[in-house]
C-alpha positions in Angstrom: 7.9 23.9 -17.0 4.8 22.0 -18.1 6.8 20.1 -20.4 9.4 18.9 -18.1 6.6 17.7 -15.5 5.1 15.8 -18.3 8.7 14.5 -19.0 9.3 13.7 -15.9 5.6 11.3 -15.2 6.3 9.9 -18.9 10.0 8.8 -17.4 8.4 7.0 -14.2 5.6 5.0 -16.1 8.2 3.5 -18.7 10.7 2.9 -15.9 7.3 1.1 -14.3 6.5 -0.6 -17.1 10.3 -2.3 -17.7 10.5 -3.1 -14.2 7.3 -5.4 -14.1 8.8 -7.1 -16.9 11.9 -7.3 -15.9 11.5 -8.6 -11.7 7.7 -9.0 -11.9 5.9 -12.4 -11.5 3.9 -14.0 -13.9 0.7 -12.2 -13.4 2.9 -8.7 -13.1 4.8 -9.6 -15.9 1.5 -10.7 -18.5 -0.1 -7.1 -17.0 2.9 -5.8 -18.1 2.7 -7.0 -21.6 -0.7 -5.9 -21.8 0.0 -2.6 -21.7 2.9 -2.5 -23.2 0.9 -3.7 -26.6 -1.2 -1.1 -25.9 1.5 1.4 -26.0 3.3 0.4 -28.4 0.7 -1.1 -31.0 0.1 3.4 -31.9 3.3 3.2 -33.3 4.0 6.7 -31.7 6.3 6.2 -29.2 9.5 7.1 -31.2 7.9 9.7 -32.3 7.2 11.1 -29.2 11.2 10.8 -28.4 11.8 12.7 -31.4 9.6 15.4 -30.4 11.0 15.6 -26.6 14.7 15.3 -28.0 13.6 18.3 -30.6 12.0 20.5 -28.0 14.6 20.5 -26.0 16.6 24.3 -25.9 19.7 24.0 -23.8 19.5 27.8 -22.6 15.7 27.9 -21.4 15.4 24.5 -20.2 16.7 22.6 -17.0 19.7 19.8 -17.7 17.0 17.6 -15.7 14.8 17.7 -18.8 17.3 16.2 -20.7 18.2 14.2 -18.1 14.7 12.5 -17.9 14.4 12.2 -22.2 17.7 9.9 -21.9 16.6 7.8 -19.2 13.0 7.6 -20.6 14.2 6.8 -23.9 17.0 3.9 -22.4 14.3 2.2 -21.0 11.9 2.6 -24.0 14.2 0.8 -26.2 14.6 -1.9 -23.9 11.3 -2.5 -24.3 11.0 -2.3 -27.8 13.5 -4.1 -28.1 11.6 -7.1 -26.8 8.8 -6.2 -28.2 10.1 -6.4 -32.1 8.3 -9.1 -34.4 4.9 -7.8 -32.6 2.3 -5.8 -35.0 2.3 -2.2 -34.5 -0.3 0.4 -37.3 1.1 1.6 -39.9 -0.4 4.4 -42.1 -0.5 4.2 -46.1 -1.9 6.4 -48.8 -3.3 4.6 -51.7 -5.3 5.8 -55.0 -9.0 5.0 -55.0 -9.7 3.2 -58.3 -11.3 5.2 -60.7 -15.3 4.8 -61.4 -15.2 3.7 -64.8 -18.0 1.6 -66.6 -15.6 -1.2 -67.9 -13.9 -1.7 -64.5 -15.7 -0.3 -60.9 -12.3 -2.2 -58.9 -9.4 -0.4 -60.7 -6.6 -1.4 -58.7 -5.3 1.8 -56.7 -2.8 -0.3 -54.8 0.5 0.4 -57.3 2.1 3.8 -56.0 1.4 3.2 -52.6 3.2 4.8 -49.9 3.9 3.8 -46.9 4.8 5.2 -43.6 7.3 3.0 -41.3 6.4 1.3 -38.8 7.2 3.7 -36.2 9.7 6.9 -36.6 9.1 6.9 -40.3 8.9 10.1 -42.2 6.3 9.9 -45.1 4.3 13.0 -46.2 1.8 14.1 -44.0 -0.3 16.2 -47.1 -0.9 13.4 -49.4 -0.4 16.2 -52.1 2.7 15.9 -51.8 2.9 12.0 -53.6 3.6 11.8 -56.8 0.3 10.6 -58.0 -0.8 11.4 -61.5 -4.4 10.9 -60.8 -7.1 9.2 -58.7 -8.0 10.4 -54.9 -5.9 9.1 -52.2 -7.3 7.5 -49.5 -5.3 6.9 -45.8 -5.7 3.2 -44.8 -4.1 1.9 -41.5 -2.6 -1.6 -41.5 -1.0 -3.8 -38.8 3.1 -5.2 -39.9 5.5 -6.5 -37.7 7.6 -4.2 -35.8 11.2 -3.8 -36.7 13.0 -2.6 -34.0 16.5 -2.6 -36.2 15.1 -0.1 -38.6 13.6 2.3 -35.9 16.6 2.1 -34.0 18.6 3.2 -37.1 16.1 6.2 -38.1 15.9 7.4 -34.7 19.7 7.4 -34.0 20.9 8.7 -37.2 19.5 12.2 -36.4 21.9 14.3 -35.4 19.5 16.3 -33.4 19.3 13.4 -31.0 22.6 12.1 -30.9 23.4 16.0 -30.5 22.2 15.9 -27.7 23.5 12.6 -26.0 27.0 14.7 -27.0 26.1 18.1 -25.0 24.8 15.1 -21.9 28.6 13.9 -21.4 29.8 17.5 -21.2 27.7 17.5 -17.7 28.3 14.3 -16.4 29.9 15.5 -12.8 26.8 16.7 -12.1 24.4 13.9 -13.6 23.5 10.9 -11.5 25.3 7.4 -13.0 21.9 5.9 -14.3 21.6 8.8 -16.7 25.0 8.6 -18.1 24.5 4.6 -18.4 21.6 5.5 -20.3 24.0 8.0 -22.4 26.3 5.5 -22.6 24.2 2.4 -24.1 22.5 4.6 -26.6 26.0 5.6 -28.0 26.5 2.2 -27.9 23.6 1.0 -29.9 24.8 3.8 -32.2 28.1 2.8 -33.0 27.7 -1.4 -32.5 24.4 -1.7 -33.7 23.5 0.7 -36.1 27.0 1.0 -37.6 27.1 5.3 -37.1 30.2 5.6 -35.7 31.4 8.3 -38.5 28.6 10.6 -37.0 31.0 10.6 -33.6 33.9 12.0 -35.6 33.1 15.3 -36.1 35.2 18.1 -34.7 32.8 19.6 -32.5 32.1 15.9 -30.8 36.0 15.5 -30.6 36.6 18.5 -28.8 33.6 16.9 -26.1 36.0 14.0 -25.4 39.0 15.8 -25.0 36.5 17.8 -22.5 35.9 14.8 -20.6 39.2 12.7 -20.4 41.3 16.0 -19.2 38.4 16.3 -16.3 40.5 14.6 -13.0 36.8 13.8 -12.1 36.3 11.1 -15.1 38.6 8.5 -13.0 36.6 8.6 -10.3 34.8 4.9 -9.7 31.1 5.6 -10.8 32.3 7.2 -14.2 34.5 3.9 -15.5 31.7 3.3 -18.1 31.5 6.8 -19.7 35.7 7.2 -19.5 35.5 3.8 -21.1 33.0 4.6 -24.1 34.9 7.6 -25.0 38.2 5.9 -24.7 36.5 3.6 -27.2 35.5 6.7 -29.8 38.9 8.6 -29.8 40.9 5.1 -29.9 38.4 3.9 -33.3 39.3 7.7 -34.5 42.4 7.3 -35.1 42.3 3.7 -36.2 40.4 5.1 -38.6 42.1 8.0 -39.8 45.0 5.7 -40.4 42.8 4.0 -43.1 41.4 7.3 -44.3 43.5 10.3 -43.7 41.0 12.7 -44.4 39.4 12.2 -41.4 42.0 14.3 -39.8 41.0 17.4 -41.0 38.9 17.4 -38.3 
């Protein structure tokens, strides 16, 4: 329950935040920015969508739970989105040089490892590097952000776009903006990060047949989720044609 309120405040300040930049005036809109640097210069926001996405259990937690992450996450990507090329931290482990008479500034730099920017997945124990000797040391840097390549690592899980799936199952009872949201992430999934052989598995099938036998799913305010999955079973076939193994699903 504590979770879901928290959800549920962390959902109204990003949809806050993108609507001063997007119909705020200039003062609104340079506030705005402000904290949005602040936000996002952590690097932990995708992170933190992991995390929600993860926690969620289907059988112990309200659909408006869910229903919130989506949103939140819709508009969170916006925003990043807008706010790539900025500099965000980054974390990196490198060797101290060794203490050694003939040279006190051994260079530790070679076998460093870097986290991503944001999203990424480097060791958290620094044992775990394959470092043959010398201490490690964590240093924080500043790069730009790339909001291509944590778009890809945060869509590519399928424990997130697992759940987008189980979302479209529900839509009769979800209110449009959610499934928009649904809809552009699958979107950005397919178009933009070139996943669209994650939506071909059996059990994500057997969601869109679901959906397009529903008499609901010709109703007005769904057009844009009966047209995405339109879209998916139509680019199925195409390409089984090409590659016939795909219909063993």
């Amino acid at each position: 329950m504590q979770l879901s309120v928290l959800v549920g405040l962390l959902k109204q300040l990003f949809l806050f935040l993108d609507e001063m930049m997007r119909f705020g005036d200039y003062e609104t809109q340079r506030v705005a920015q402000l904290l949005r640097h602040n936000i996002f210069y952590e690097g932990e926001v995708i992170k933190l969508l992991e995390t929600l996405f993860k926690a969620y259990e289907p059988f112990r937690m309200p659909p408006s739970y869910l229903a919130d992450v989506v949103v939140m996450t819709h508009a969170v990507l916006r925003q990043l989105e807008q706010y790539g090329g900025n500099l965000v931290k980054r974390k990196v482990w490198k060797r101290k040089p060794k203490k050694s008479a003939g040279d006190a500034d051994a260079a530790g730099a070679e076998g460093a490892t870097a986290e991503g920017a944001i999203g990424a997945t480097a060791p958290e124990d620094p044992t775990e590097l394959n470092v043959d000797d010398g201490p490690l040391a964590p240093l924080v840097e500043e790069v730009p952000f790339d909001f291509e390549e944590a778009l890809f690592k945060f869509v590519q899980q399928r424990e997130v776009l697992s759940r987008y799936i189980s979302l479209l199952r529900h839509f009769k009872s979800q209110p449009e903006e959610v499934m928009h949201a649904a809809c552009k992430l699958i979107s950005r999934a397919v178009k933009q990060c070139k996943l669209e052989p994650m939506f071909f598995h059996i059990d994500t099938l057997l969601v869109y047949d679901e959906v397009l036998r529903d008499a609901f799913i010709n109703q007005p305010q769904h057009k844009e989720l009966r047209h995405t999955v339109t879209y998916l079973v139509r680019r199925y076939f195409e390409v089984a044609k090409q590659n016939p193994a795909l219909f063993v699903e």
